[in-house]
N, C-alpha and C positions, 0 to 999 in steps of 0.2 A: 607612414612610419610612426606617425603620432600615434593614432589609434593601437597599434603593436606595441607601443612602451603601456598606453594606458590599458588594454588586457591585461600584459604581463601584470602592470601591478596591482590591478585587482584581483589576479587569480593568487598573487603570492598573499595579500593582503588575506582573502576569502581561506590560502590554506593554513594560515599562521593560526587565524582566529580558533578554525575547524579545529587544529589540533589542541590548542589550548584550551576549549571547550569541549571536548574529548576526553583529556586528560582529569582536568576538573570534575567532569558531570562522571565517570565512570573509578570514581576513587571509591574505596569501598566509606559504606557508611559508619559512625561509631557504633562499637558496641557495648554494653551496659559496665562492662569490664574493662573497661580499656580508660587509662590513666589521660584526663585532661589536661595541660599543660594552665599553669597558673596565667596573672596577666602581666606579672613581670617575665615569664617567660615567652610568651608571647608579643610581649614589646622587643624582645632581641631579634624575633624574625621577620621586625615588618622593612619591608626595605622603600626605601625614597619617602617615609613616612604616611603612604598609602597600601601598598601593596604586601600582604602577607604571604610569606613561604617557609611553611615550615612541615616537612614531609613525615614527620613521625604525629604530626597530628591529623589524627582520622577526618576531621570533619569537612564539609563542605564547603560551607558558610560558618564564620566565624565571627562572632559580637569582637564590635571594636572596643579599645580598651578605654579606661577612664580619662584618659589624658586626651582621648577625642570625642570627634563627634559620635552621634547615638547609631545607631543603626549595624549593620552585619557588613562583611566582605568577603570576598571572594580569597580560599586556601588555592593558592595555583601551587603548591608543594617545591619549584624546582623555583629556583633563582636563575638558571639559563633562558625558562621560559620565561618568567616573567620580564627580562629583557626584550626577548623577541617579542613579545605581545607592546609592550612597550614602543617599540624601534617599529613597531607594522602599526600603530595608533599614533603616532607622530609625524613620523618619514614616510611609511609608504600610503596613510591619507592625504599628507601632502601633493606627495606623485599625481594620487588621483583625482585631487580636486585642479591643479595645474591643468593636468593634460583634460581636463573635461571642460573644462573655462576655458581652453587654447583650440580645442575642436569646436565648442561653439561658436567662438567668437569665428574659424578659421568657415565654419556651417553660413554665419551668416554675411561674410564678406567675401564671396567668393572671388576668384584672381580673372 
């Protein structure tokens, strides 16, 4: 029965990722025309102070703003997903590191 919870949640976890990383990696790219959102605008749509979505901006990867650290992030465009991706990197890695520590330990102590 173990083993059936921990599939289940790696195949949810494995399809939450896939779609998220789908949606991301197949957003169209900017084009030379197309109006960039400033970084006060860009600060309204990051949510939980990491996570950007903001679907009318084209790009990928997005430089983070002054008020953080250096580096780019990830546009996942929808605030629904970025919950789920969320909720499937918290909750259901939990799941799976549980049931995989609970099958091992259950592997090497047999009844």
């Amino acid at each position: 029965m173990l083993s059936l919870v921990f599939t289940i949640a790696v195949i949810i976890c494995s399809a939450v990722l896939c779609v998220a990383l789908t949606i991301v990696l197949l957003g169209r790219a900017p084009r030379p025309d197309d109006e960039l959102p400033n970084f006060d605008e860009m600060s309204r749509h990051v949510v939980w102070g990491f996570i950007y979505c903001n679907p009318k901006d084209p790009r990928r990867m997005v430089p983070k703003g002054p008020n953080l650290a250096d580096g780019t992030t990830i546009n996942l465009r929808y605030k629904p997903l970025a919950i789920a991706l969320l909720f499937v990197l918290v909750i259901g890695l939990q799941v799976v590191i549980i049931c995989g520590v609970t099958l091992a330990y259950i592997a090497r102590h047999p009844q």
